[in-house]
N, C-alpha and C positions, 0 to 999 in steps of 0.2 A: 325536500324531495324524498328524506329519507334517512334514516339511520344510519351510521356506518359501523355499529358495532354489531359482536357477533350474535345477539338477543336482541331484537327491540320489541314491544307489542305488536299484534298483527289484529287487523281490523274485526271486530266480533262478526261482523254480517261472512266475512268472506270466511269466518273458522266455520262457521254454523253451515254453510252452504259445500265445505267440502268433510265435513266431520265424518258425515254418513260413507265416504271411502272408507274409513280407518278400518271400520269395522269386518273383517270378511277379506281383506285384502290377497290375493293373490299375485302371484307370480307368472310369468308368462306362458312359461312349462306346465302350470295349472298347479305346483303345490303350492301350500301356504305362505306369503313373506312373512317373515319376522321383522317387525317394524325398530326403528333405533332414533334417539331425538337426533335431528340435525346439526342443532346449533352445535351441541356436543361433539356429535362424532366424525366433524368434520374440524371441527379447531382441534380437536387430539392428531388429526391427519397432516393440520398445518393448512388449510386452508381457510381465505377469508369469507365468510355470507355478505351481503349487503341485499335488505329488503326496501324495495321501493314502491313504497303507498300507490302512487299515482297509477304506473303501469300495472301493480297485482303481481310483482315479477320477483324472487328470489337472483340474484345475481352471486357466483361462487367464481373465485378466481386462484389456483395455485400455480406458479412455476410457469410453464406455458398455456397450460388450461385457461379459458374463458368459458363461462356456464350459463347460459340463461334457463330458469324453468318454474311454469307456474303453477303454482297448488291443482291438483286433480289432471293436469296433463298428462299424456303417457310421451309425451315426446319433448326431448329439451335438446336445445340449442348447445353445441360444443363446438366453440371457435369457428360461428359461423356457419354448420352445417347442422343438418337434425339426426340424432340418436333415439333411437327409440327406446323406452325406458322399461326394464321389469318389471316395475312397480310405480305409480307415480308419487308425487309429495302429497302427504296427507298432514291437513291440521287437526289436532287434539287439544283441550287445554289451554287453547291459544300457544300452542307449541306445533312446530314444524317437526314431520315424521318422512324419514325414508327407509326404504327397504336396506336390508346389512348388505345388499348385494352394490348400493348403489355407486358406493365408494369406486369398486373394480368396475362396474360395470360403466362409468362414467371416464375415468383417468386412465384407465387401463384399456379403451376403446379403440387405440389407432388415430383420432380423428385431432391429437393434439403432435404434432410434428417435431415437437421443441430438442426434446430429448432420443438420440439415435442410439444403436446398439453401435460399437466399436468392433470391428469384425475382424484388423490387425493390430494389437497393442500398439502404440506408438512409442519408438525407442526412448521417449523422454520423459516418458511417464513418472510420477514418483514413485518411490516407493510405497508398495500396499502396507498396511496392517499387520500383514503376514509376512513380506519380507522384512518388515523394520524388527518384527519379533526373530527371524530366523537370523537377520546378523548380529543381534544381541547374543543367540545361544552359541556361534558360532565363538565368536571373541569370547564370551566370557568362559568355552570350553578350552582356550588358549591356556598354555601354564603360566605365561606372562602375565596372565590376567590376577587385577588384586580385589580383594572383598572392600566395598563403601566404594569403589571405582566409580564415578559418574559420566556422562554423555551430555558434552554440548554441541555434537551434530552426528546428525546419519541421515545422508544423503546418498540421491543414485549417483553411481559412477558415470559419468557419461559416457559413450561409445564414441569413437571417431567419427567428426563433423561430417566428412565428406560421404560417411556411410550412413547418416543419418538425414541428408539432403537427397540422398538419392533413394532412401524411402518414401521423402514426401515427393515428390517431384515423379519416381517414376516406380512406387510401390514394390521395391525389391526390399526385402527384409532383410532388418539386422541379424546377423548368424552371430556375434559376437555374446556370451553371454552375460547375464544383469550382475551387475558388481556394487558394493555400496562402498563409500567413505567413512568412517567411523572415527568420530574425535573422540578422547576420553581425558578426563579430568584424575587421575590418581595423587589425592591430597591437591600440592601445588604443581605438579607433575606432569604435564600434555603428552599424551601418545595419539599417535594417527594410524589405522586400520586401513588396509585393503582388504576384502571378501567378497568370496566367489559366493555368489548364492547357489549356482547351478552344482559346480563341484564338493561346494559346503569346506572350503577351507580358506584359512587367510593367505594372502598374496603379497601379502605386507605389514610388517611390524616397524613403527619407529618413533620410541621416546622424541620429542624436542627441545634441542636445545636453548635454556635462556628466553623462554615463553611462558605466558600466561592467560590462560583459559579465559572462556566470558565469564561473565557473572550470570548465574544460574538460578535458578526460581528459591531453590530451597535457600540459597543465601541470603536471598531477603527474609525468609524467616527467620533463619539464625543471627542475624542482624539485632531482628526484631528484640533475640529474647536475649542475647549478649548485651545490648547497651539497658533495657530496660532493667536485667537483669543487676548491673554492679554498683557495686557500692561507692565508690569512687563517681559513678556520674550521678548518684542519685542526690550526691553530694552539691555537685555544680550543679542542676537545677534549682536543689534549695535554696543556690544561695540568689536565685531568679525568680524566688517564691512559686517554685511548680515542689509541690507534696508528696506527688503521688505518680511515680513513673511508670504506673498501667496506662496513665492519661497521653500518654509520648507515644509519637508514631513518628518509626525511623524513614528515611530516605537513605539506601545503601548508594554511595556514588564511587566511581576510578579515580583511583590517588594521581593519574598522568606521569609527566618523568620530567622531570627537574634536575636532574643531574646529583641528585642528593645534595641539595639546596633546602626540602623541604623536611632534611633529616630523617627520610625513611630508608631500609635496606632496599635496594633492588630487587631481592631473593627473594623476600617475602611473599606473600599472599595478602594482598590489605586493603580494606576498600576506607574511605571517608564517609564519615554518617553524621547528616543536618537532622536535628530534628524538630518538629512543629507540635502543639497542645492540642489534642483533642479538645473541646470545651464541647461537644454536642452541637452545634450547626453543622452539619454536616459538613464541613469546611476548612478540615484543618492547615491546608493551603495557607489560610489566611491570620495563620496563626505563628509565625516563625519563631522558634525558641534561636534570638540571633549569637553571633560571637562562641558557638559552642559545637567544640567539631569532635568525634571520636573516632579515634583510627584503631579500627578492628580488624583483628588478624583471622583468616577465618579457619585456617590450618590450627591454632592453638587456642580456639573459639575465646576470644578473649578479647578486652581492650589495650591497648597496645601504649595509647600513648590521646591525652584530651588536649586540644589546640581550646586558647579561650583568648577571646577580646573583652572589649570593657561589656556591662550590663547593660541590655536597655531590653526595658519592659517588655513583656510579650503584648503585641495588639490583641484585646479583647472584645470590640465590637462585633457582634456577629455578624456574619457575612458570608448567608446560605447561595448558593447557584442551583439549587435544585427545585425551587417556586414554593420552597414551603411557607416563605411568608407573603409572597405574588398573588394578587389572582392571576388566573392562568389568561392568556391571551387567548383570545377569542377566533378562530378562524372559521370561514364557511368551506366544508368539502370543496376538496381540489380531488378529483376524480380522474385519473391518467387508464386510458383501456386500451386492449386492444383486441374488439372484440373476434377479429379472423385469427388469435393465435401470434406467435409471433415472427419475424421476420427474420430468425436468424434459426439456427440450430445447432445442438451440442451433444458430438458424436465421442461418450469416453471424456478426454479431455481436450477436444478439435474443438474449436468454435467458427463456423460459417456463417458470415453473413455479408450479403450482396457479396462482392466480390472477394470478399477479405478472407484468407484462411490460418489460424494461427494456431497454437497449442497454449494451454494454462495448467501451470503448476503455483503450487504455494512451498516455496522454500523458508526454512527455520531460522535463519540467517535476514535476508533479504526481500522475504515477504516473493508477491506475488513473482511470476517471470513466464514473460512472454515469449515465446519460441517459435520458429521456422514461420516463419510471416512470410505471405503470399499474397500476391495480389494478381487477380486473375484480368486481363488484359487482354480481352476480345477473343477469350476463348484459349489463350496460352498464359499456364501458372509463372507466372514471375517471381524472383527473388528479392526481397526484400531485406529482411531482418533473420538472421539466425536466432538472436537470443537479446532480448533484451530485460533489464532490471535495475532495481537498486541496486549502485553498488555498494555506496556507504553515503553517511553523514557524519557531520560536526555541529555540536550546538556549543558554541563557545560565549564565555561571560565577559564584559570589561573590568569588573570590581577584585583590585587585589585583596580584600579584607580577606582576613583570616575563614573566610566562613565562604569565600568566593571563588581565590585565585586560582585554585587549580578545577573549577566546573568548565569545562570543555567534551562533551559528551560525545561518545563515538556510538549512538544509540544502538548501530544493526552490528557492530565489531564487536562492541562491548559486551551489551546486553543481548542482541540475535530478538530483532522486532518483527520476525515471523512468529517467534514463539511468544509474544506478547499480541498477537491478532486479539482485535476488540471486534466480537460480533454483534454482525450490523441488526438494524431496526429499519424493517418495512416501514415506508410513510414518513421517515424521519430521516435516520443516516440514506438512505436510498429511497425510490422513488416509488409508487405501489405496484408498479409494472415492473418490480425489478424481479429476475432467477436468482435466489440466494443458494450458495454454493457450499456446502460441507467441507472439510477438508483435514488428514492425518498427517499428523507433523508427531515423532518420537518428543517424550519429556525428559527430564534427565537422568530418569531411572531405565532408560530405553523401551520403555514400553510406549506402545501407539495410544498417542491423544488424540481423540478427534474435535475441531474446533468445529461447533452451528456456525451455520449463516458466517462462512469465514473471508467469503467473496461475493460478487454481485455484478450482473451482467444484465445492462436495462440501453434499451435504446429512450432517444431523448428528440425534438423538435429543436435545431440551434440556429432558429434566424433563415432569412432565404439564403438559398446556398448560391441562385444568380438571380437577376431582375435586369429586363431593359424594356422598358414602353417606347414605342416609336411613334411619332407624329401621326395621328389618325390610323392608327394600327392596333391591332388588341396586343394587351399586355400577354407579355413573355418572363416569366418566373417560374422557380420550381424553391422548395424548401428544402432548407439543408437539414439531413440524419445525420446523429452519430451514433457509433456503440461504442459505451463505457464500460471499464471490466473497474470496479471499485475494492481497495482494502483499505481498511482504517486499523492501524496500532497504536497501543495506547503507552507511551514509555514514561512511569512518575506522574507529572502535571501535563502533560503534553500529548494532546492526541495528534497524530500524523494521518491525513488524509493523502492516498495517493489515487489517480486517473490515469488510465491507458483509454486516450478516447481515438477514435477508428474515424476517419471523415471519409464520405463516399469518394472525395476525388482523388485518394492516394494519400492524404495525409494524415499524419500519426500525431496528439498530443500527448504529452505527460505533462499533468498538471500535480502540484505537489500544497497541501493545505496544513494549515497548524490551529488546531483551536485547542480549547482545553483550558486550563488554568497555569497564569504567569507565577514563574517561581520570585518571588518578591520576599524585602528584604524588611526587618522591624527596624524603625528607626526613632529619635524623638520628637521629632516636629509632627505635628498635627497640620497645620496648612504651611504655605510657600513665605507667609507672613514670621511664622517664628522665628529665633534669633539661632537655632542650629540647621532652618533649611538650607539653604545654600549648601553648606558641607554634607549635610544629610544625601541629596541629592545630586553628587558632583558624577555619580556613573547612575544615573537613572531618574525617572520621574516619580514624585510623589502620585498615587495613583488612589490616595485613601488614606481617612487621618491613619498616622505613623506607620503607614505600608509605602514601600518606595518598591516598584517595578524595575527592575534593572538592565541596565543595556546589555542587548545580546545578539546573537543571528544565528539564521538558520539557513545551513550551506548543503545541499545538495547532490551526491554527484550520481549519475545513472552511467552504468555500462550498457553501451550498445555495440553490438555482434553484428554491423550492418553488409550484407553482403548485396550489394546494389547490383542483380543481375546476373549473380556468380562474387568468386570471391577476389578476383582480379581488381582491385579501387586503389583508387589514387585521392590525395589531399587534393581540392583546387580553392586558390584562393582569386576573391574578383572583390576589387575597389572600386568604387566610386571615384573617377579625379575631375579633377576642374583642369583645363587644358588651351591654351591659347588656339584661339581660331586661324588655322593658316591656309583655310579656304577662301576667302573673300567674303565683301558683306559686309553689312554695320556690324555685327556681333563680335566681340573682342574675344569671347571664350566657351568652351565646349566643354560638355560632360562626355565624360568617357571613360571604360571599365579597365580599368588596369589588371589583366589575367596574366596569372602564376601559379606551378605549382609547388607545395610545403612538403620535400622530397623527405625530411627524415624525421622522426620521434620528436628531438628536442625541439627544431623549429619547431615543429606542430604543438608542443605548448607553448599555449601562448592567452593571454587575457584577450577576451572577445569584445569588439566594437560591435557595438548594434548597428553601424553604417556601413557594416562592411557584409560580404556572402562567401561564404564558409559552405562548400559539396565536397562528399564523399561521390567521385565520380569512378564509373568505369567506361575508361576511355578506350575499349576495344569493341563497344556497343554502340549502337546512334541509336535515334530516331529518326523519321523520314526523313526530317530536314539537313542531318549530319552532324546534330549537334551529339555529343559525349550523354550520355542516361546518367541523372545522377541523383543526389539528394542531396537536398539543402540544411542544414544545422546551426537550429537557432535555441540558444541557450537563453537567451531572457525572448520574450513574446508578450512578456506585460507582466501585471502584478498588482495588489492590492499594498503590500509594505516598500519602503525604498531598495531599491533594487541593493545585493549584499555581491560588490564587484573584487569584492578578496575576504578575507579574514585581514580583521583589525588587530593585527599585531605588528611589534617591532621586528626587523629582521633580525636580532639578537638573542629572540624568545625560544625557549626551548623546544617548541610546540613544534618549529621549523624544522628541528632533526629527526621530528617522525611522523609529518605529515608534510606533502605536497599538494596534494587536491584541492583545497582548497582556495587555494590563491589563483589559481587559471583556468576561464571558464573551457579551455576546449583544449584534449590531448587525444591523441592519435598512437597506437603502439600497435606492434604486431600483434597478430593472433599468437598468443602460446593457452592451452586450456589449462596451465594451472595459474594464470594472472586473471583473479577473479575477482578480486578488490582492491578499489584506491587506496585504501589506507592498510592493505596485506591482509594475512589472513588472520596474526594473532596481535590484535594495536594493543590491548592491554598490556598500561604500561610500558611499552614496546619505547627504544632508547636511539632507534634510527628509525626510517624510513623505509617501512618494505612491502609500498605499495606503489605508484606511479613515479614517485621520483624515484625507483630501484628499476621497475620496468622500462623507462625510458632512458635509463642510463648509458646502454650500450649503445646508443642513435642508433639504432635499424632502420632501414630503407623503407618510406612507404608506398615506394613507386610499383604499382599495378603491381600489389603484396595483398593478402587477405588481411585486412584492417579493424581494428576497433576502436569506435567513439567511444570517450570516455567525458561526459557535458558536465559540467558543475554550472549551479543556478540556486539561487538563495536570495533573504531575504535582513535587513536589517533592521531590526524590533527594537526600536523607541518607543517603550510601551505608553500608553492613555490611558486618561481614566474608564473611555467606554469600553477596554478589553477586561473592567473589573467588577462584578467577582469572576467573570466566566469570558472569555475570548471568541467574537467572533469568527467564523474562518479566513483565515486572511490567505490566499492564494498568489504563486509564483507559475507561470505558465511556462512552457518549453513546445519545439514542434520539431518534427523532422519532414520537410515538404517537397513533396516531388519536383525537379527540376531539369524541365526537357526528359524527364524520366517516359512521357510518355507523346503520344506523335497531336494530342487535342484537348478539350475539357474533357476528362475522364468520367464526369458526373453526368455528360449528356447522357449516357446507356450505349447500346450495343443497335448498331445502323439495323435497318431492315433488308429482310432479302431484296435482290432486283426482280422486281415482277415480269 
């Protein structure tokens, strides 16, 4: 039907028939257009052409725009309505020409709805560009302040919840003014900032105690050129037959805490560095320099101390993932449009669609976060969601080998997987329909980064949403929408795909993806036949001669700020029982709901049955029928790997004294706003718990209290051989679904008047 790239040839008869435009061309106003090539200056704009033989028809689509317009027309189609055009498209050359006007005069017309003007900041906005530069000057004007200081967060301060519900809700503005939080790195050193943007001075100064910063971008460089750099490792390679340690690319990982079992100071600054051979397949993945670990201090840029197991050969078969030795797989256009524009709108950083109204920020830390979620319900804005996000992860290994036991990954704690955003690709990571979203997150110099295409907001077709045919009756169905707001982070070998998808009927998923490439281990067995497989492979699968993929999981956990209706919620739990029949009748037994409710903190952790129903209710609300408004909380909802129903450890392991989240899919704690993550705010290295097993400590009351779900939901990766050289996406579902939340099927729409 047609090319999809932004140049294809264009028919001779149709250049030759509109060529005679080119010449003479004016402008509406009567002066001269200045003509410009298309294909050009419309993919420098960011937007895609697609010419279609058959109709004669150019097709342009950016962001919300949809464009239809044919050579010598003066009128083109924009999301369904006609524009009349300055200039029209002229061919030359067998090249497509528009006027320099046509850009604005097309995107800049009103007739594309997508994108609003924000007419009241939203109190949760992040910070601009401009504030992230003013509380850099602010702090570093401090005398506290020291030169080589680093930043691994500056974020908005938030305002009090209840003054920022009653902006959306009933548009009184925040009078409180914008404040930022300011981490800083001095050497090994943590300090925390308060600053006033509005008054321009700090509010708060305070070193921490017995903490240890993320790991920061520039430390993988210094990584890089401390181990390549020394003489002493250059040494254990050799004796691996590796030459040439320009050919070495480190992986910087967290040493964890062991109780100085693992013979490090606590004090220190250190991370653990694996490293793999470049050989030139683009793939060094697959290339593990095994048994050879260096513990690098990054305070005294130096290696500190080389861990080494016995040799075994680096795998050298190459094994590219990027199709350089493939032919490429063949597909025919998948064409996704929408030619009236799109169905939602993004005002600032609101996004509206059908009923749904949320806020979108991208945090450095935690990546995407959804805010003040609303659902509008026949005309009156409802409460939903405060704030929801990641809150942390765990990617934990089984293998103690020296090269193994302490990989336990705190990706968003450790390393902050905002600031690791992989920006997406239309037509590939996201769908062609998709809004790709910008967005400025500080680096660790405090100056404003801004990430391309850091987000993405595409509506999708997911199946009928209802269906019933009746017996000589026309069928009754309708298809189910959703909007998905998409980030994908890339931390080492592992990319993280995450989902906030929106269902029309009230319902919320997060779905959470891993693809990318398995960190896998060199071993010497070639197949499962040799005489050292078995051992080779006693924590993992052979997945390629002498590559063993290693067991491991991928745990989850999401903070959710759920305020069902206001912030008055109560835990409810409802079983399932099997119940002796003491009604009469043949039937000996009965199903029946055994309802209760998980009045404090600690009950409320607890490991989640998938046959059980788990609402965040508020029982001072009904619906018609008198039931409690509530929502339902379901931590697994499906999944492509085995479901991961704790972290595979001993109760004895050390990992237990500073992490809880993991092991219980569903915890419940009061609102306080500085409990922001599972695993606290500084894990590195961290030697207790001072995340959800600190928060739930005191048991606080969750009875009709302002509450937060805290879900953990994962996966357990018994890797195969099809996840190699490159991993398919392997997906963990989660939902939170209305329940009695509303008086009907919410999907039907909104009744008609009475005539």
């Amino acid at each position: 039907m047609g090319s999809s790239s932004i140049f294809s040839p264009r028919k001779t008869a149709l250049a030759l028939a509109v060529a005679c435009l080119f010449s003479g061309q004016v402008l509406a106003h009567g002066s001269a257009a200045h003509m410009v090539e298309m294909d050009k200056t419309l993919a420098e704009f960011g937007a895609d052409v697609k010419w279609d033989d058959y109709a004669g028809i150019y097709t342009i689509s950016k962001d919300g725009a949809f464009i239809k317009v044919k050579p010598g027309a003066t009128t083109a189609i924009v999301n369904g309505k006609p524009l009349t055009l300055q200039a029209p498209v002229v061919m030359k050359d067998n090249k497509a020409w528009i006027s320099d006007t046509f850009v604005n005069d097309v995107f800049q017309s009103g007739l594309d709805q997508t994108f609003q003007v924000e007419k009241t900041p939203h109190p949760l906005n992040a910070l601009s560009a401009d504030e992230i530069k003013q509380a850099v000057e602010i702090v570093k004007a401090s005398p506290d302040f020291k030169p080589n200081t680093r930043f691994t967060q500056i974020a908005l301060a938030e305002p009090e919840k209840a003054k920022v519900w009653d902006f959306v809700l009933n548009g009184t503005a925040v009078d409180a003014p914008r404040q930022a939080n300011v981490t800083m790195l001095d050497g090994k050193f943590v300090i925390e900032a308060l600053v006033d943007l509005k008054d321009k001075k700090i509010m708060h100064w305070e070193p921490i105690k017995d903490a240890h910063g993320m790991v920061l971008l520039d430390d993988f460089m210094a990584v890089q050129k401390i181990v390549t750099g020394s003489q002493e490792y250059a040494d254990a390679l050799k004796k691996r037959g590796i030459n040439d340690p320009g050919k070495v690319m480190t992986t910087p990982l967290t040493v964890g805490y062991f109780d100085g079992k693992d013979g490090l100071k606590q004090e220190d600054r250190l991370l653990k560095v694996v490293s793999y051979l470049d050989t030139g397949d683009g793939n060094y993945w697959a290339h593990p320099i095994e048994n050879l670990v260096a513990v690098v201090d990054l305070v005294e840029k130096k290696i500190v101390k080389i861990e080494e197991g016995a040799i075994v050969p680096v795998p050298m078969e190459p094994r590219p993932y990027d199709g350089r030795d493939r032919e490429p797989v063949a597909h025919k256009p998948l064409e996704i449009t929408e030619p009236e524009g799109k169905n939602y709108t993004i005002t600032g950083n609101m996004i509206h669609w059908q009923n749904w109204d949320f806020h979108l920020s991208l945090d450095s830390r935690v990546g995407p976060i959804i805010s003040t979620v609303t659902f509008n319900d026949n005309g009156k804005k409802r409460q939903v969601m405060y704030e929801g996000s990641l809150g942390g992860m765990i990617v934990p290994y089984g293998d103690p080998d020296v090269g193994w036991y302490f990989k336990a990954y705190l990706d968003s704690g450790d390393y902050g997987m905002g600031t690791l955003t992989s920006p997406l690709v239309r037509g590939k990571d996201v769908p062609s329909n998709a809004v790709l979203l910008n967005q400025t997150i500080p680096d660790y110099t405090g100056a404003p980064m801004e990430i391309p295409r850091a987000m993405a907001i595409f509506e999708r077709y997911a199946g009928p949403e209802y269906k019933h045919q009746e017996m000589n009756q026309p069928n009754v169905s309708t298809e189910r929408r959703e909007l998905v707001v998409r980030w994908i982070s890339t931390v080492g070998n592992y990319d993280y795909i995450f989902d906030w998808v929106f269902h029309e009927n009230g319902t919320i998923g997060i779905d959470a993806g891993a693809t990318g490439i398995e960190a896998v281990k060199g071993v010497t067995a070639k197949t499962m036949h040799d005489p050292s497989a078995k051992e080779d492979t006693k924590y993992g699968t052979l997945i390629d001669h002498n590559i063993v993929g290693t067991t491991h999981q991928h745990i989850y956990n999401f903070r959710l700020d759920m305020d069902v209706d206001g912030t008055s919620n109560s835990l409810v739990a409802m079983d399932p029982e099997v119940k002796p029949n003491t009604a009469g009748g043949p039937r000996t037994s009965t199903l029946q709901i055994n309802q209760y409710n998980i009045d404090t903190e600690q009950q409320a952790a607890q490991k989640f049955d998938p046959g059980t129903i788990r609402l965040l209710s508020n029982t001072s609300k009904e619906n018609r029928m008198g039931n409690p408004v509530s929502y339902q909380i379901i931590p697994y909802a499906g999944g492509t790997h085995p479901v991961a129903t704790g972290a595979k450890f001993a109760p004895d392991e050390w990992i237990y004294h500073r992490l809880s989240f993991m092991d219980k899919q569903l915890w419940v704690t009061r609102y306080h706003p500085n409990e922001m993550y599972p695993e606290g705010k500084f894990p590195n290295r961290s030697s207790q718990d001072q995340g959800l097993g600190q928060f739930s400590k005191d048991n606080e009351s969750l009875d009709k209290q302002d509450n937060v779900v805290w879900m953990t939901t994962g996966t357990t990766h018994v890797a195969r051989a099809e996840e190699w050289p490159i991993m398919p996406t392997e997906w963990v579902h989660t939902l939170l679904k209305p329940w009695n939340f509303f008086d009907e099927t919410p999907s039907l729409g909104k009744k008609k008047e009475a005539q």
